[in-house]
C-alpha positions as CSV (number, residue, x, y, z in Angstrom):
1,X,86.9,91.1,69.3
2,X,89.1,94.0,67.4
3,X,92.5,92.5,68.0
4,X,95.3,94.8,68.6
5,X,99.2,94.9,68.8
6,X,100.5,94.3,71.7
7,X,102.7,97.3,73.1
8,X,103.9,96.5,76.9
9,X,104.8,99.9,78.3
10,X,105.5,100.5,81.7
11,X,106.7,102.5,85.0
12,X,109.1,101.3,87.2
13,X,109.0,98.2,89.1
14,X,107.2,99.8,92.4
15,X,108.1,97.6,95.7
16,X,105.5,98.5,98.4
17,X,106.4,98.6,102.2
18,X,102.8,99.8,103.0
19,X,102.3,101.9,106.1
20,X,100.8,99.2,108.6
21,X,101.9,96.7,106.2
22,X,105.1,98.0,107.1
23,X,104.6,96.9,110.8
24,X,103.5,93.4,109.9
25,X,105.4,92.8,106.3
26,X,109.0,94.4,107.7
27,X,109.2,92.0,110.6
28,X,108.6,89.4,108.5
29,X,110.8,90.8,105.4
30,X,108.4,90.1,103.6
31,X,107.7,93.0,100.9
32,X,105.1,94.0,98.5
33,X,105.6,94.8,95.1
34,X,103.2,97.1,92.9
35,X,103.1,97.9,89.4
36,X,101.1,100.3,87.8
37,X,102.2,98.7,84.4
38,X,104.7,96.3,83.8
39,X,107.5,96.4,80.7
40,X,108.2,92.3,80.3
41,X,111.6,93.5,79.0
42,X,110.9,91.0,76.0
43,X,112.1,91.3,72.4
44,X,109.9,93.8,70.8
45,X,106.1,92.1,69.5
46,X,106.1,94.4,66.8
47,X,110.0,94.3,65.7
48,X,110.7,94.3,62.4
49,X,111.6,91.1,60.1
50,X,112.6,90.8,56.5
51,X,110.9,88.8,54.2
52,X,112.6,86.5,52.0
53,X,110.8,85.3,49.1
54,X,111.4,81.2,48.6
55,X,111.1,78.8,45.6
56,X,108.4,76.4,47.1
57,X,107.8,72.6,45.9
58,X,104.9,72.2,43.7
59,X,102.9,70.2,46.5
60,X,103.1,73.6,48.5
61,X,100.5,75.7,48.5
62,X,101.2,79.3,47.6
63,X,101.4,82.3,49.9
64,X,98.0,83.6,50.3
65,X,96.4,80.1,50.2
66,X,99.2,79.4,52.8
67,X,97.9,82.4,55.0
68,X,93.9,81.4,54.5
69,X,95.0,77.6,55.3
70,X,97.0,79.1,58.8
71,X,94.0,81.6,59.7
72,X,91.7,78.6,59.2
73,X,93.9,76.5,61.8
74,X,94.1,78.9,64.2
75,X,90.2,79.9,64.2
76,X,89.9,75.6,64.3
77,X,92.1,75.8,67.2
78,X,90.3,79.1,69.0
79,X,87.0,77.2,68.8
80,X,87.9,73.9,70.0
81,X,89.1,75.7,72.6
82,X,86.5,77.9,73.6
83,X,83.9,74.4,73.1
84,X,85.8,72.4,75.1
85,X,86.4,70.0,72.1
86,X,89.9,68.3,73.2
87,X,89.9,66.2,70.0
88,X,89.8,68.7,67.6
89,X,92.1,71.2,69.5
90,X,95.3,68.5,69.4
91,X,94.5,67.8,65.9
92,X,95.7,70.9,65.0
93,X,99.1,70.2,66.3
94,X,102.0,68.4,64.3
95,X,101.6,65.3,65.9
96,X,105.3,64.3,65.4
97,X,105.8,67.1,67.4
98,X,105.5,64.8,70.8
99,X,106.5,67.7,73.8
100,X,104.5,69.9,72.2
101,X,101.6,67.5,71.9
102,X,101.9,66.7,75.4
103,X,102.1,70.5,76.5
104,X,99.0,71.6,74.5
105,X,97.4,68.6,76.0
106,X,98.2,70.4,79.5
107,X,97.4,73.2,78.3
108,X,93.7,72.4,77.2
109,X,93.3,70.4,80.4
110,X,94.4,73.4,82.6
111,X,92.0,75.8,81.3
112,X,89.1,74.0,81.8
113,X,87.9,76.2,84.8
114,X,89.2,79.4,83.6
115,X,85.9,81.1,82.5
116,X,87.1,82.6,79.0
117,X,85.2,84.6,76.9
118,X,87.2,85.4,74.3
119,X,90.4,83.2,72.5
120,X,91.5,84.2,68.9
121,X,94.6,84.2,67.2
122,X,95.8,86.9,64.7
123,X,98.0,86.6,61.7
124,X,100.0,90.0,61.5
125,X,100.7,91.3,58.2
126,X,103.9,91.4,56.8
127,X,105.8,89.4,58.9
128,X,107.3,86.1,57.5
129,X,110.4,84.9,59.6
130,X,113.5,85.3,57.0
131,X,115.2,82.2,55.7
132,X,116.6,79.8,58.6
133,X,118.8,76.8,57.6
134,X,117.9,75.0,61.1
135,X,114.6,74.7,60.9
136,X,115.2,74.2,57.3
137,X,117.1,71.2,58.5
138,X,114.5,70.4,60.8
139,X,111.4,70.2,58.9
140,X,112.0,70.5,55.6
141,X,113.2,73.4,53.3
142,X,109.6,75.2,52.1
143,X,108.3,73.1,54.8
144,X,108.0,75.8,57.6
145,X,106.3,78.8,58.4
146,X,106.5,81.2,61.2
147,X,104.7,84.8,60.5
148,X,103.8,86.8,63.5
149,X,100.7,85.7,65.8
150,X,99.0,87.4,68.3
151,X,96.8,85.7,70.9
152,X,94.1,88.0,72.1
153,X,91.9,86.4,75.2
154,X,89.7,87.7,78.0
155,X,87.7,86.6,81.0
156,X,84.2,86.3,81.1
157,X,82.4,89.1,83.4
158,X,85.1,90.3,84.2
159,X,87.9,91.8,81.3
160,X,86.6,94.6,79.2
161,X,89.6,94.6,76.9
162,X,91.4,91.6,76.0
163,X,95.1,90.6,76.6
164,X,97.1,90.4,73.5
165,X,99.9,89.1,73.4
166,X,102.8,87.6,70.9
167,X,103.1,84.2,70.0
168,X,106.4,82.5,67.7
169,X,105.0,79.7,66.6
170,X,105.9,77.7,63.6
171,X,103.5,75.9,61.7
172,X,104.6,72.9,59.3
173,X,103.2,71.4,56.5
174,X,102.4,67.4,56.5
175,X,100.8,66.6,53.9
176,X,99.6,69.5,52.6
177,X,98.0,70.2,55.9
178,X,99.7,73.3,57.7
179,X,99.5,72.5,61.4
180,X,101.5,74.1,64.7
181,X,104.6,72.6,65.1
182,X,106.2,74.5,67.6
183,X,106.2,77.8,69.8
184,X,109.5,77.8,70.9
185,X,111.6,77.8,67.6
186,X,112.9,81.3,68.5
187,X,113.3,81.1,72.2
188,X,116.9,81.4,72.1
189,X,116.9,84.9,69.7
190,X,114.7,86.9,72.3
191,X,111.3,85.6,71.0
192,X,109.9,83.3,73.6
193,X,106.0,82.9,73.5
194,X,104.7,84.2,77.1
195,X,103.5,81.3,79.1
196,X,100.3,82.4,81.3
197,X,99.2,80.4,84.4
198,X,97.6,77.7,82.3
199,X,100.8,76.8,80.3
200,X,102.9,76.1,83.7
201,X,100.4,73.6,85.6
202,X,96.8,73.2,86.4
203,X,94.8,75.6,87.3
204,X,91.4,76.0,89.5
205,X,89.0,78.7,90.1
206,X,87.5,80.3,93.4
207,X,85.3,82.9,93.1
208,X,83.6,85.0,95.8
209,X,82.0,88.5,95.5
210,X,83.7,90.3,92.6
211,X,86.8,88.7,92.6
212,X,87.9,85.6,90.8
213,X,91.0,83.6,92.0
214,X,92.6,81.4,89.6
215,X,95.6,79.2,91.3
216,X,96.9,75.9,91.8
217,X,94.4,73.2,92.9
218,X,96.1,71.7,95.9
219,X,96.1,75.3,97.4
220,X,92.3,75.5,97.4
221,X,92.5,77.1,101.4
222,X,94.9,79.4,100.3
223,X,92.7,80.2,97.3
224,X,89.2,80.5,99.4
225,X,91.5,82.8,102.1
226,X,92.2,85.2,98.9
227,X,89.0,85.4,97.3
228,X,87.5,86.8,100.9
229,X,90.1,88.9,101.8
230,X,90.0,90.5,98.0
231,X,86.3,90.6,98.0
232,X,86.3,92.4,101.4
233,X,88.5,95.0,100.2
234,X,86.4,96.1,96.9
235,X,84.1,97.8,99.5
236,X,86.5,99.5,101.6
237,X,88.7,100.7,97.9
238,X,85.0,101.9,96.7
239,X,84.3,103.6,99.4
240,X,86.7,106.2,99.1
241,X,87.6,105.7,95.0
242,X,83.7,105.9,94.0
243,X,82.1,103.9,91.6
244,X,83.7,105.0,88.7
245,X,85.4,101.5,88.3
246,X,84.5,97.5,87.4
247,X,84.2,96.6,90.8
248,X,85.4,93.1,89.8
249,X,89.1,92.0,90.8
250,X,91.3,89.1,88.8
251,X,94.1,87.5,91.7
252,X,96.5,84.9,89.9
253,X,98.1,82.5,92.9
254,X,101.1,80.8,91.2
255,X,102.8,77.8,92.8
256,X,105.5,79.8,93.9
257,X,108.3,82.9,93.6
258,X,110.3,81.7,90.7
259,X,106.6,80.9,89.1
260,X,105.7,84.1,89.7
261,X,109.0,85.7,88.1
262,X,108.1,83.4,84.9
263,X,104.7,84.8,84.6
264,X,105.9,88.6,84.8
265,X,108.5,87.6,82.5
266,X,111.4,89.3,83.7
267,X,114.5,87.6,85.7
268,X,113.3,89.3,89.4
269,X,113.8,88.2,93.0
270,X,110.5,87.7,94.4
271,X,111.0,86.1,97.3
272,X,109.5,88.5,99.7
273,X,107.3,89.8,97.3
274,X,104.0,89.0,98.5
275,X,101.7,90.6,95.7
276,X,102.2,92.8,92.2
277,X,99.0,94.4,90.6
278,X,100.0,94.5,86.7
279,X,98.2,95.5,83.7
280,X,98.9,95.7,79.9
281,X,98.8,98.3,78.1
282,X,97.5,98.7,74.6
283,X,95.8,100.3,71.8
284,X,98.2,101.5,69.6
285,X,99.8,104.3,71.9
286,X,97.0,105.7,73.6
287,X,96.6,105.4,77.3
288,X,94.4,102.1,77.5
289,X,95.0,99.8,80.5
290,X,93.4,96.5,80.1
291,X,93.5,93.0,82.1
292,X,94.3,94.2,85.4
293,X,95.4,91.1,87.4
294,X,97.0,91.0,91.3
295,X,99.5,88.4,91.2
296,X,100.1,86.9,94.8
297,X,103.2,84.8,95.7
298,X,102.2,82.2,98.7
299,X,105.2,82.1,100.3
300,X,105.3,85.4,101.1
301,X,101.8,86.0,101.3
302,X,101.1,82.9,103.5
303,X,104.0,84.3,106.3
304,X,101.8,87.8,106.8
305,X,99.7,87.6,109.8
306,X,95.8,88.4,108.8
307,X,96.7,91.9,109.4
308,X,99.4,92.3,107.1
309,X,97.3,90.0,104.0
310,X,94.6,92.0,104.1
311,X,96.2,95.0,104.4
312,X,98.3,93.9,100.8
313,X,94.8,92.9,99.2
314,X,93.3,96.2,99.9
315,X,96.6,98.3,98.3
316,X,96.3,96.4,95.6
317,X,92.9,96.4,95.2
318,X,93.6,100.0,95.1
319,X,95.4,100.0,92.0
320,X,93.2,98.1,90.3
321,X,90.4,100.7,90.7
322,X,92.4,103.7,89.9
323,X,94.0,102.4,87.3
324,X,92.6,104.2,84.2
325,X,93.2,107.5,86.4
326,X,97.0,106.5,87.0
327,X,98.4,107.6,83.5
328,X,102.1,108.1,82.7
329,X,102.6,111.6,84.9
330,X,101.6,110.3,88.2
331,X,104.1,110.0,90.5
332,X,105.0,106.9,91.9
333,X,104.8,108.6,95.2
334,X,101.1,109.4,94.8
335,X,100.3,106.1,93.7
336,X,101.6,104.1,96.5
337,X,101.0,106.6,99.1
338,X,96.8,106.5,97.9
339,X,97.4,102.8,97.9
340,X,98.5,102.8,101.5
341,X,96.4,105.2,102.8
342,X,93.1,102.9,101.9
343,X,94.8,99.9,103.4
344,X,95.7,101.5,106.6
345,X,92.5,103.3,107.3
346,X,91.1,100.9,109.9
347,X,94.0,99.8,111.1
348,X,94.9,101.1,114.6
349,X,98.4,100.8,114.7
350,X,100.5,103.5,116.2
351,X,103.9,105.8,113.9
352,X,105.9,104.7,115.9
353,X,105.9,100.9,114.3
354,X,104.0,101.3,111.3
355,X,106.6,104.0,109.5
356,X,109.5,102.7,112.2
357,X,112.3,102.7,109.1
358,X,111.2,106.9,108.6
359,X,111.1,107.5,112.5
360,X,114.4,106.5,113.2
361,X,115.5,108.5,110.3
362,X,114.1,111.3,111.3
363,X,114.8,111.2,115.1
364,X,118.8,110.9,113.9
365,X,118.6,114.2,112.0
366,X,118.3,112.5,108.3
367,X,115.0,114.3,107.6
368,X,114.2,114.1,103.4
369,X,114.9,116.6,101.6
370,X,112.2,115.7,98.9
371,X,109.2,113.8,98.1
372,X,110.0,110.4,96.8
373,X,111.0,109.9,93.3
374,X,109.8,106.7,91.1
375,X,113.4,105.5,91.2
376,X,113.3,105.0,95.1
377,X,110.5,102.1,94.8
378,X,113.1,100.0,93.1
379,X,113.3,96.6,94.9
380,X,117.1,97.4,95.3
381,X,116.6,100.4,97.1
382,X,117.9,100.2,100.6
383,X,115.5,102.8,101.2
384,X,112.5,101.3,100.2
385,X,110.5,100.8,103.2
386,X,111.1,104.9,103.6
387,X,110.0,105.8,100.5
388,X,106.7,104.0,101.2
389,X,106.2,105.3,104.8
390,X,106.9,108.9,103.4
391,X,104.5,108.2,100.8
392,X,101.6,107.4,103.0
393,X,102.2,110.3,105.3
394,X,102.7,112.8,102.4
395,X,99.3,111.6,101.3
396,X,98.3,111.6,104.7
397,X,98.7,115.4,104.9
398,X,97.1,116.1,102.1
399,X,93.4,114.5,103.5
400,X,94.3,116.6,106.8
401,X,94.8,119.7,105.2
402,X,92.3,119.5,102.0
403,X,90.0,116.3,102.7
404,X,89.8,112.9,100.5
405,X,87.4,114.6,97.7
406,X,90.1,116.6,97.3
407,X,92.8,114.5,97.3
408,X,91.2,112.4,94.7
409,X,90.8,115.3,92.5
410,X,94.3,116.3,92.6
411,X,95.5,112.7,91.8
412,X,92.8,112.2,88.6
413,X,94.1,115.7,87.4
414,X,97.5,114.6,87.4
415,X,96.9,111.1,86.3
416,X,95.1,112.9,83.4
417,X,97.8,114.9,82.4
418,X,99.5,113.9,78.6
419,X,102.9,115.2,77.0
420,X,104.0,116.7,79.9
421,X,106.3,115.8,82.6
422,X,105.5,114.1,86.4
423,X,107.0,117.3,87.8
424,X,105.0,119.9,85.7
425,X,101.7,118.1,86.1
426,X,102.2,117.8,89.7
427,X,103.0,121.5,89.8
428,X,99.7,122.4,87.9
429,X,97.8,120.5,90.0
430,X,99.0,121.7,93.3
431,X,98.4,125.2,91.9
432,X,94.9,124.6,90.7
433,X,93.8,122.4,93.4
434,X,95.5,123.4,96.3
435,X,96.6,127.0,95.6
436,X,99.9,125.9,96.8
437,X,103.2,125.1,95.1
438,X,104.7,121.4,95.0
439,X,108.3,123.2,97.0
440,X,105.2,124.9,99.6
441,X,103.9,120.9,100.2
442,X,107.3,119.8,100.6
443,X,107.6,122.4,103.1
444,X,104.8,121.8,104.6
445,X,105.2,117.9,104.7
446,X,109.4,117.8,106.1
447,X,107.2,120.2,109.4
448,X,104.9,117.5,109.7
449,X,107.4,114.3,109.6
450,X,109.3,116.3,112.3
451,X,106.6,117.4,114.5
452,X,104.8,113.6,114.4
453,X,108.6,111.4,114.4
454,X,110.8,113.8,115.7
């Protein structure tokens, strides 16, 4: 593995009301949230520190013997790990450290069925913490250590790219061993270590045709209903997307909302969320998606008739496969609306429920006056499910007036697109693909919400 820095960018938080989903998720407000990347709105992983050279004790080893004795640790703990050696992997932990013993204990426990691949740690260069007098009280002044760590891992058959991500640990010295004595020293200054699904409980695995569902084990029917419905959809996205993808799917089934908030790392309301596709983002700046994952939350999911959870498996499904062509100047309109429309395409329900919220809109006179911007799919938006429905029918109009190969040429052009803006790309495209103009679409689109909901 070439471990990386970790660089989280993101769009905005995307809540989806998909268009039959909107018939079966809206009478159960129940909503669907999709992200095409997520920011964890953490402290920086790369933000600077200054280092502050110490006087240490005889008995402790100097710098550079201190960063080969660390590296070795960590590459004692990646391979325990990875070879299942549960001895070895605690050794490496302070063991008057008790909690932490107990929670990397968990930890190794938990991940026995998670089929990884890949598990290294990453000393970053140049990034001692400066001087702290509390855990100089707490361990010992010289005694502590806590440079920068990255945690790279991946999934077997299934992640090309590993996850990176930060980790704040502090490793101690007990005679004249350095071992990890916590990963929570800076919690409280913005620099909490991410916890994954294996740091907050058990975890089992269900796998069924290209998709792998990793969730709690006394929610093994819920687990097996997931798999099928996700494997079900990779057909149906592939189908109209092509080949051009993995054609294996990653779905992470939390224990519940507030779970589910923890793993995205943010402080949302996910209560009638019933699934987020998310993916990192990395490589140093460039445009490089990697570990795709659908996150469903069972409360939610489980109050969707089978309708409405298949019809949420296959949108997200969708993003999954298109996302290496969904790059920072797509709009979020496009993105959801080619979400919805592979969802809804054999589904037989009628406008007049499944974009109900846009109908009685438009039937009162309160036609749109644009194309939805990537501000309407916040979760706050009063307006969401409209800015979903008009999504689906805008892309809607597009198959019916151009056809789905050239739909999906139009949205890779865009999602293509670098240093410039949403609007311009979207205005080249339409040129060069449509021989239109985007204000023409609009146009073209307000006629046809009127003529089909009017």
């Amino acid at each position: 593995m070439q471990p990386l820095t970790p660089r989280r960018l993101s769009r905005p938080g995307r809540a989806v009301v998909s268009g039959v989903a909107a018939a079966v998720v809206l009478q159960l407000l129940v909503g669907v949230l999709s992200l095409v990347l997520l920011d964890r709105q953490q402290a920086p992983a790369t933000a600077p520190v200054v280092a502050v050279e110490q006087m240490w004790p005889a008995a402790v080893p100097a710098v550079d013997d201190r960063r080969v004795e660390v590296d070795a640790l960590l590459a004692t703990r990646s391979a325990a790990l990875l070879g299942r050696d549960r001895a070895a992997f605690l050794a490496t932990v302070d063991p008057a450290s008790t909690e932490l013993l107990t929670r990397q204990g968990a930890l190794f426990d938990a991940l026995a069925e998670v089929p990884l691949e890949q598990w290294a740690y990453r000393i970053l260069p140049d990034t001692p913490r400066a001087g702290d007098t509390r855990l100089d009280r707490r361990y010992g002044t010289g005694q502590w250590w806590a440079p920068g760590v990255t945690l790279g891992y991946s999934l077997a058959k299934v992640d090309t790219r590993a996850t990176v991500v930060q980790h704040h640990l502090t490793f101690v010295l007990r005679d004249s061993r350095w071992l990890l004595g916590a990963d929570d020293d800076f919690a409280a200054i913005g620099r909490a270590t991410p916890r994954a699904l294996w740091d907050l409980g058990p975890v089992t695995a269900v796998r069924a045709e290209g998709t792998l569902v990793l969730g709690r084990p006394d929610a093994v029917e819920l687990l097996r209903d997931v798999a099928q419905l996700t494997a079900a959809a990779i057909p149906k996205v592939t189908d109209l997307w092509g080949e051009q993808w993995q054609r294996e799917v990653v779905v992470v089934v939390p224990t519940d909302a507030a779970e589910m908030a923890a793993l995205l790392g943010g402080d949302i309301d996910l209560t009638s969320i019933a699934a987020v596709a998310t993916a990192e983002l990395t490589g140093g700046g460039t445009y490089d998606p990697a570990a795709d994952r659908i996150l469903v939350n069972p409360t939610a999911f489980q109050g969707l008739a089978s309708l409405g959870r298949r019809v949420v498996l296959t949108h997200e499904v969708l993003h999954v496969a298109s996302r290496r062509a969904t790059g920072p100047a797509l709009p979020a309109w496009l993105a959801e609306g080619l979400a919805d429309y592979v969802a809804d395409l054999d589904a037989d329900v009628p406008l007049r429920v499944s974009v109900r919220e846009l109908r009685r809109d438009v039937r009162a006179g309160r036609l749109p006056e644009r194309l939805p911007v990537d501000t309407d799919f916040n979760g706050a938006n009063p307006k969401l499910a409209q800015a979903y429905e008009q999504s689906w029918l805008a892309v809607r109009l597009l198959v019916e007036q151009h056809g789905e190969a050239a739909l999906l040429r139009f949205y890779r052009q865009i999602g293509a697109a670098r240093d410039i803006d949403s609007a311009t790309a979207l205005e080249t495209a339409f040129a060069a693909e449509f021989a239109t103009t985007t204000e023409q679409f609009i146009s073209d689109w307000r006629a046809a919400l009127q003529r089909q909901l009017g």
